[in-house]
C-alpha positions in Angstrom: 71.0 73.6 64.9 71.3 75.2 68.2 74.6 75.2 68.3 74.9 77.5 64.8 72.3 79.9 65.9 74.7 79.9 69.5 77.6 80.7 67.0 75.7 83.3 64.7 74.7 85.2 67.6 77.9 85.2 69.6 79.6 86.2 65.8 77.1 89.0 65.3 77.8 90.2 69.0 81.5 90.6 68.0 81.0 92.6 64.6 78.4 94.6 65.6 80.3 97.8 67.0 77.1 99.9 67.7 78.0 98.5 71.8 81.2 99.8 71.4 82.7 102.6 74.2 83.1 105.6 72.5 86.3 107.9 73.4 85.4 111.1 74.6 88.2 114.2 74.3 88.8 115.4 78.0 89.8 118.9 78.2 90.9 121.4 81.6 89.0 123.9 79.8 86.1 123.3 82.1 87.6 123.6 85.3 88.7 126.4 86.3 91.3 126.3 89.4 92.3 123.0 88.7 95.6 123.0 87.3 96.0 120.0 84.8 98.7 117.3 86.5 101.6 116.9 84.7 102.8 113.6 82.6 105.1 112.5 85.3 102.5 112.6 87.8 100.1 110.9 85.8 102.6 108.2 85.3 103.5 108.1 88.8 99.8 107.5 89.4 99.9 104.6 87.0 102.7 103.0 88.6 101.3 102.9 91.8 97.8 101.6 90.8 99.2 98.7 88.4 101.5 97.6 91.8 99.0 97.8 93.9 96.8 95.5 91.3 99.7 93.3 91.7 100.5 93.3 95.6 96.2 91.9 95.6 97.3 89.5 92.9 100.0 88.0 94.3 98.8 87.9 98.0 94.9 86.3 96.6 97.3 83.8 95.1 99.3 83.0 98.2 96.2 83.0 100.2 94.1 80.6 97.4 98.0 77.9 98.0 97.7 78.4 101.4 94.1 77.4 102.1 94.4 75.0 99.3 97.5 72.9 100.8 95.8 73.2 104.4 93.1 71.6 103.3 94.5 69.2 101.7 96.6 68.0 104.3 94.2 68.4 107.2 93.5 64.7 106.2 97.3 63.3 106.0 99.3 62.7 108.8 101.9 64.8 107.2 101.7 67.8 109.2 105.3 68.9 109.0 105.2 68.7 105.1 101.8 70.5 105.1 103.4 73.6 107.5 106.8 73.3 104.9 104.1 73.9 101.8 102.0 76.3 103.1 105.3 78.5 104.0 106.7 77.9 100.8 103.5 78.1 98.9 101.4 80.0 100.0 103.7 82.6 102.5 105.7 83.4 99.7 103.2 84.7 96.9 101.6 86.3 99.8 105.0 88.2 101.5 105.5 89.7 97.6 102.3 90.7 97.7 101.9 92.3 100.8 105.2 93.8 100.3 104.1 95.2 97.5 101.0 96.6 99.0 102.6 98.6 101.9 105.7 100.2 99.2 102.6 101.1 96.6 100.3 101.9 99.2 97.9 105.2 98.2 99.4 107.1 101.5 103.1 106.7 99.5 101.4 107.8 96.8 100.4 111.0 97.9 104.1 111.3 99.6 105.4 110.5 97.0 103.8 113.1 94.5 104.0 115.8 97.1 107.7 115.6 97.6 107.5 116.1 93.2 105.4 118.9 93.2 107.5 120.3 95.6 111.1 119.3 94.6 110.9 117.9 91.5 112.5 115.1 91.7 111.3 111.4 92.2 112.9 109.3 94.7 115.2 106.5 93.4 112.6 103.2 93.4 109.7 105.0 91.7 112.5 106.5 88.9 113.5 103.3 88.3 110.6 101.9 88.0 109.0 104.2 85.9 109.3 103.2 82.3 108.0 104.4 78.5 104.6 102.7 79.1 103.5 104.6 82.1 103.7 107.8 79.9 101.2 107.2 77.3 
């Protein structure tokens, strides 16, 4: 019997829409002397954040195999395989990631979109990177 009420109640949770967000319609009506930032910029902002998501992903990751392989062979005798894993491991998930980090970092950001509003023009790694999805 528990367990249906448990289901009812986590089913009704999931119809029920009143909890819902509701979309509000942002304007630049209401601010004047802001000039609204173009599509490109906005995608160029979304680039940057979704890599920099990523650079934290992939060094927590490297970090988590790293501590993980230590400590697992802190009790073998193996301690040239245990440096070889952690290297491999957990150095590599964490060299993307902190390569990622310092190439999407917020100070490249702001580089970055101040050589557009100036020039115009992107420079090649963030135009080729940029793709459909960024724009919506």
């Amino acid at each position: 019997m528990p367990k249906i009420l448990l289901f009812a109640l986590l089913l009704t949770g999931f119809i029920n829409p009143s909890f819902a967000q509701a979309s509000t319609p942002t304007t630049s009506v209401g601010r004047p002397g802001v000039a609204p930032a173009s599509d490109t910029l906005q995608a160029v902002h979304q680039l940057f954040s979704q890599r920099r998501t990523g650079g934290w992903i992939w060094t927590g990751v490297g970090a988590a195999f790293a501590a993980r392989i230590l400590i697992a062979g802190a009790g073998s005798g193996n301690a040239g395989g245990t440096v070889v894993g952690t290297a491999v491991l957990g150095g590599g998930p964490a060299a993307i990631g902190i390569g990622k980090l310092s190439r999407f970092s917020e100070a490249k950001e702001a580089q970055v979109t101040a050589d557009y509003q100036k020039t115009k023009r992107l420079p090649p790694y963030v135009q080729r990177r940029l793709k459909q999805k960024y724009f919506r």
